[in-house]
C-alpha positions in Angstrom: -27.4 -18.1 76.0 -27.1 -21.9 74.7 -25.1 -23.7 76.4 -23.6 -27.7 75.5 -21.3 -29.9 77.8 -19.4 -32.7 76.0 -16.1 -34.5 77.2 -13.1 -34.6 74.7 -10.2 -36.8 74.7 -7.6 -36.9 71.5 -3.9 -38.0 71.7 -1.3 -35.4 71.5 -0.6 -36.4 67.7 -4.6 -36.7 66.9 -4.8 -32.7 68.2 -1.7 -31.5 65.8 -4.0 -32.9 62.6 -6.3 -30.3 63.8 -3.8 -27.6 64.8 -2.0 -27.8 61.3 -5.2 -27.4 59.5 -6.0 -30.9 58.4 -9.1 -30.5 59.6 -11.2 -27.7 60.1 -13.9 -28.4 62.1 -14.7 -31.1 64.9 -17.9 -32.7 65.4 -19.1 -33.7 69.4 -21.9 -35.4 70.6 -23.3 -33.4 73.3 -24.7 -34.4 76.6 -28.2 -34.1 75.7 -27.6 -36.3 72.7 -27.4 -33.6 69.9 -24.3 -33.5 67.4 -22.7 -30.1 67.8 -19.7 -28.9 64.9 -17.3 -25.8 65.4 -14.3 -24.7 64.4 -11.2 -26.8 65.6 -9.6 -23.6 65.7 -11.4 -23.0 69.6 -9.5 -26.1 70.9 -6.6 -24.8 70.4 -5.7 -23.4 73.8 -6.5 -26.6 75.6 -3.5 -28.5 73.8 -1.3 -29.7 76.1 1.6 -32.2 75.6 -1.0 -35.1 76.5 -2.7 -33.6 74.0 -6.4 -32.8 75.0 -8.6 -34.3 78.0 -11.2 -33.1 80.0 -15.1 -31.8 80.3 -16.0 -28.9 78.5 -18.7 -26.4 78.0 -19.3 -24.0 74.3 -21.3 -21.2 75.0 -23.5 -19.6 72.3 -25.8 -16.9 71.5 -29.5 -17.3 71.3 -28.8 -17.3 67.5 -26.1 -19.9 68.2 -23.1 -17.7 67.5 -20.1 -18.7 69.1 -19.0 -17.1 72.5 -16.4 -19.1 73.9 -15.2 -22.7 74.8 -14.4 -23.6 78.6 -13.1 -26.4 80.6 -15.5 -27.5 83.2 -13.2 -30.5 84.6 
């Protein structure tokens, strides 16, 4: 299993862009410095009314399919 920590933080209006569908996917910058893009579909359960803060962790196969998003903090 991979695994890549990365902190997000988007306003409450910035996460409806990507909850509507104006954008499809969101790129992060991981802890170890590589650029990691998925779906913006997987943030969606993290949307609160502050819109979307915290630590998180994507998990993916050894053949880097998806598995599932966390919150670490």
């Amino acid at each position: 299993m991979i695994e890549y920590y990365f902190n997000l933080r988007f306003s409450y209006s910035e996460c409806m862009d990507y909850y509507h569908g104006r954008f499809s996917s969101l790129q992060v910058v991981e802890d170890g410095g590589k650029t990691v893009r998925f779906s913006a579909n997987h943030l969606r359960p993290f949307i609160t009314s502050l819109g979307i803060r915290g630590r998180f962790r994507m998990l993916l196969t050894l053949e880097n399919k998806f598995i599932r998003i966390e919150r670490v903090a």
